[in-house]
N, C-alpha and C positions, 0 to 999 in steps of 0.2 A: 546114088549121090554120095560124096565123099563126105567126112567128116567137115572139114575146113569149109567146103560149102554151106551144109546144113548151121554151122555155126553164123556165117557170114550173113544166111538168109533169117535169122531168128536174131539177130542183133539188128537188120536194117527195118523189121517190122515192130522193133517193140515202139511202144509209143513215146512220146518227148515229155517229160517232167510239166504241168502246169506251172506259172507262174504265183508265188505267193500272193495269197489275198494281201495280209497287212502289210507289203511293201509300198512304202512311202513315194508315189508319183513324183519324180524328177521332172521338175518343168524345163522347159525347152530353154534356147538362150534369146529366142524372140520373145520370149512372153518376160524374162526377166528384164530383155531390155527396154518392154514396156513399163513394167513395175517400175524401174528405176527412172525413166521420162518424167512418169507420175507424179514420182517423188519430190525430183528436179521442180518442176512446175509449181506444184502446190508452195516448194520451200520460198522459191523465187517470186511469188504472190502472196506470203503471209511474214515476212522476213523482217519487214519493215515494220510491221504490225507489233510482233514479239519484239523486235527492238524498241521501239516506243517504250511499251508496256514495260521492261527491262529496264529501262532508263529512270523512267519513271518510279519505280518502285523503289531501284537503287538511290534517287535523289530523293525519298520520303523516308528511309531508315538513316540515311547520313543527316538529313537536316536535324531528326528527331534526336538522334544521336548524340550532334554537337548541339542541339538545343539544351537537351538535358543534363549535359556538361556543365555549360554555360547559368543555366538556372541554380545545377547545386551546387555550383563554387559562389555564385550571388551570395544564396541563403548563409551559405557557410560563410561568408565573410560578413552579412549582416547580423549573425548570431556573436561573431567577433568583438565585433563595433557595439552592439549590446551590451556584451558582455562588459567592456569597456565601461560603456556611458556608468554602470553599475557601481563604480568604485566611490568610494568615500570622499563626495564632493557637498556633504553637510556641511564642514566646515568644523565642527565640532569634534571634542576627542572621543564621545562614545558611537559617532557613526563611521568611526573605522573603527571602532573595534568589532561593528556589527556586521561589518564586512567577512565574508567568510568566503576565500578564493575558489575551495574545494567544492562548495554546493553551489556558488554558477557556475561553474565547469559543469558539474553533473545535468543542472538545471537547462545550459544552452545546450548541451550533446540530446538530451530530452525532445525539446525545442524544435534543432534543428535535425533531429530525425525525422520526425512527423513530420515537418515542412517538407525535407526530401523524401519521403517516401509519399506524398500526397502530391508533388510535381512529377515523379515519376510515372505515378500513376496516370494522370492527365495527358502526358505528353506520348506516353507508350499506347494509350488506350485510343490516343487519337491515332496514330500513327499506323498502329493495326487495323482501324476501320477506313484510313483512307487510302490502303492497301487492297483491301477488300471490295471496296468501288474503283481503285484501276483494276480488276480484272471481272468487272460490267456485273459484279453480284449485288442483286437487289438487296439493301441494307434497311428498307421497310420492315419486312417480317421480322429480322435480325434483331435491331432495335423497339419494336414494340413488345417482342417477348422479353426483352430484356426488361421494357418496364415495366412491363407486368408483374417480372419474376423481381424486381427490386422494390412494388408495392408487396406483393405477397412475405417476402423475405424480412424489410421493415415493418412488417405488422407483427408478424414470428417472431426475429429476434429484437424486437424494439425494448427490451430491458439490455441488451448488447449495445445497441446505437447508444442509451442511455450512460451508462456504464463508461464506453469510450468518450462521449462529447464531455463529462463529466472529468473524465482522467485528463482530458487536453484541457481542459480549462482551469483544475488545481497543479497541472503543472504551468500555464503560462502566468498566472497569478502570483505564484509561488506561495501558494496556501502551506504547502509544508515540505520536507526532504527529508530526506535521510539522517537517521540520529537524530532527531525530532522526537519529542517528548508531546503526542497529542490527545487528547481526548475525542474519539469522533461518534460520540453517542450510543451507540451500537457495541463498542470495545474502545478500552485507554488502554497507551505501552508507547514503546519506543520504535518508530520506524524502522524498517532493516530494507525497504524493498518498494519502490514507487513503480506502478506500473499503468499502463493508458486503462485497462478494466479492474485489476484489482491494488490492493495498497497492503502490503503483509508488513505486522506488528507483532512486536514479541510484549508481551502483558509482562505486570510483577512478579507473577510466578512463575515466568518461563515460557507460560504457554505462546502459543504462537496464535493469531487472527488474521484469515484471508478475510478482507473488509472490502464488500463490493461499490466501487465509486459513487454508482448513480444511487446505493442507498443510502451515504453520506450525508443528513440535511445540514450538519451544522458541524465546525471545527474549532477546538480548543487548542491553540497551538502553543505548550507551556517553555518552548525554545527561542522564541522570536522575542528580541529586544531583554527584557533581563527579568528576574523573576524577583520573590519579595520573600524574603524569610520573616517573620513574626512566630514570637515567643510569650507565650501570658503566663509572667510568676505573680501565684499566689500566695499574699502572704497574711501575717495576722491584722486585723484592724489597727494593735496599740502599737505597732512598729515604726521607727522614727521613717517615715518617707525621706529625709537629705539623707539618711544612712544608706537607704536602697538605692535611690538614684545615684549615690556616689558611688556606691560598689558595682552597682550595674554601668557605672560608665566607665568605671576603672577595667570593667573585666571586657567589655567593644573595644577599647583601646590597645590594650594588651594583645587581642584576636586580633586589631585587624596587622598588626607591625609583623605577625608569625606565618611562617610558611607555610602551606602553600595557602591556608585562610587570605592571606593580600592579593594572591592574585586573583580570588572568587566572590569575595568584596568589592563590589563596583561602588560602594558610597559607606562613611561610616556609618558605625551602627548607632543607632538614636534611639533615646528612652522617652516614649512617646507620651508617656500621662499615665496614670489611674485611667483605667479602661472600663472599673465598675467597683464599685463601693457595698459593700453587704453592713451586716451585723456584723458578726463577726469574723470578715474577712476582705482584702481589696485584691485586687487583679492589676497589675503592673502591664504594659502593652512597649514589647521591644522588638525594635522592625530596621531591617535592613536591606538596601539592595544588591541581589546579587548576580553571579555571571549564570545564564540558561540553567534551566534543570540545576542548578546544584541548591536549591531554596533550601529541600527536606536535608542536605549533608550540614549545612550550615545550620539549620534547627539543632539537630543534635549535638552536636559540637557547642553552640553555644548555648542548650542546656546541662551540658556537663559541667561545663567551666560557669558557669551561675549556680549551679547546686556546691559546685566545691567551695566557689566563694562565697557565699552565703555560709556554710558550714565553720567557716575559717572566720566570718563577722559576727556569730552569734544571732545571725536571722534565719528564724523558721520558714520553712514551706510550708504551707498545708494545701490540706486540699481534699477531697470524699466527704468523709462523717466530719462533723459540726468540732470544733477541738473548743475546748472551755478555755477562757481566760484565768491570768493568774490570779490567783486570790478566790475564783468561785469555788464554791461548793460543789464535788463530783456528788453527779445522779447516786440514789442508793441503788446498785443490782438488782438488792430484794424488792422494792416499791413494784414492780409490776409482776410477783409472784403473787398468786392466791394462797388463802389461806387453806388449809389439809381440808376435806370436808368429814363430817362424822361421822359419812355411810363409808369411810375407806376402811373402817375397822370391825371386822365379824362380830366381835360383842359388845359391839355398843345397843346401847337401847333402841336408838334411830335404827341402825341394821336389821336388829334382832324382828321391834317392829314393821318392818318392810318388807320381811322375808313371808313366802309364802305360805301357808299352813298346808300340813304336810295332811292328803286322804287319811282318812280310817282304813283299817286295818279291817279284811275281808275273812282273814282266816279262823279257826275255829280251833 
């Protein structure tokens, strides 16, 4: 047998290559143009269905959409018209000045936040659950766990609910604002910060107080309407009273024509009476009204200028220890020292006999 043969007959016997296991079966084009039939059918029997549901969903976010439009331009224009109604229609000259543009502004933005962010809520909260009932989902379990978990959550955070119903309600009151001078039991300072759960104050000293709403019972608000400065000079009983009262009314006068004192002077200043009578001494009562918080600059101020003029009339202040009249007799010092006693001296007889007697002498 030749070469070429032998080669011929040992290449036509070898065996043919299997086929790959992991190769990916190619379906036929009968079987895809079943699948696609399929497809066809099913789409052209559920079309109308998904269109509905489509339609429908699409016409529950645009209603909600411009509902909610519609609702917070409302609010917002009734917080407007509020704001408005709020202006200085006393009729009187101190209820514009009690007008103060900048804290209703802050006051209706307060306001009409909470109102828009509580219609939003409503209206989006609705919108999603009637969403969820166009696409046939039982909204039983949905909503019972929900109340469940909003009994559970309100029994939790019920110092929170507190807290915020608390913060909405000193803001729509307008129990206090910003730069507000209050006392709210707990901590007194000056407002820097209203918020729906807490109310942050800066104290006298700087320090700063987060003041939780709902623990708030009761509010000292020392900014609203005007405040009262009172002064008690004490002076000596035998003092001409028309001399006091005329220098004390000389010196209100003078305070209130001075700047910037007239413009924190809402009324003059008036010498109210003897406020108490002593032995040797009376109490003079001078009170005036002034603009928010500035009572205690005006205290100072008008004890200065009363201690100068008094100084300048020859009338005394007094005040602590007891001051003698003229003409009495000063205390003697010495009246409530003792007399030296006789044991303070080693050889007095008193000493001497007092002193112990000394053992006898053991030694030899």
């Amino acid at each position: 047998m030749s070469l070429s043969a032998a080669v011929l007959l040992a290449a036509g016997s070898s065996p043919s290559p299997s086929p790959s296991p992991t190769a990916p079966a190619v379906p036929s084009l009968r079987e895809a143009h079943e699948s696609a039939t399929n497809a066809a059918g099913w789409v052209e029997e559920n079309w109308s269905t998904w269109l509905a549901i489509g339609l429908r969903v699409l016409l529950i976010v645009v209603i909600a959409v411009v509902l909610r439009a519609v609702v917070r331009r409302a609010i917002s224009k009734f917080i407007e018209r509020m704001n408005r109604r709020t202006g200085p229609s006393g009729g009187t000259a101190l209820s514009g000045l009690l007008v103060n543009a900048e804290r209703r502004r802050q006051r209706s933005e307060a306001i009409g936040s909470v109102l828009r962010s509580v219609a939003s809520f409503l209206i989006l909260g609705t919108a999603a659950l009637m969403v969820l009932g166009t696409f046939q989902i039982n909204l039983a379990p949905l909503l019972a766990s929900a109340g469940v978990a909003g009994v559970a959550i309100g029994f939790g955070a019920r110092n929170l609910v507190t807290d915020f119903l608390s913060g909405v309600f000193m803001i729509l009151e307008d129990q206090y604002g910003v730069g507000d001078s209050i006392d709210a039991g707990v901590a007194s300072g000056e407002v820097i910060e209203v918020g729906l759960r807490v109310t942050k104050m800066r104290g006298v000293d700087g320090e700063i107080w987060y003041v939780r709403n709902g623990e708030v019972k009761r509010i000292g608000n020392l900014s609203q309407g005007w405040s009262t400065a009172g002064v008690d000079v004490t002076v000596r009983s035998d003092e001409d009273l028309d001399k006091v009262k005329e220098t004390l009314a000389a010196v209100g006068e003078r305070m209130s024509k001075e700047e910037p004192w007239n413009e924190m002077l809402w009324g003059p200043i008036e010498v109210l009476g003897l406020d108490s009578v002593l032995l040797d001494s009376m109490v003079v009562r001078v009170s005036a009204k002034t603009m928010p918080g500035k009572a205690l600059t005006v205290e100072r101020e008008l004890r200065w200028r009363i201690k100068r003029a008094f100084d300048e009339a020859g009338i005394a202040i007094v005040g602590g220890a007891t001051v003698p009249l003229d003409g009495a007799a000063a205390p003697d010092p010495t009246a409530g020292v003792a007399a030296p006693s006789a044991y303070a001296s080693s050889v007095s007889p008193q000493s001497i006999a007092a002193s112990p007697i000394p053992p006898p002498s053991t030694s030899k």
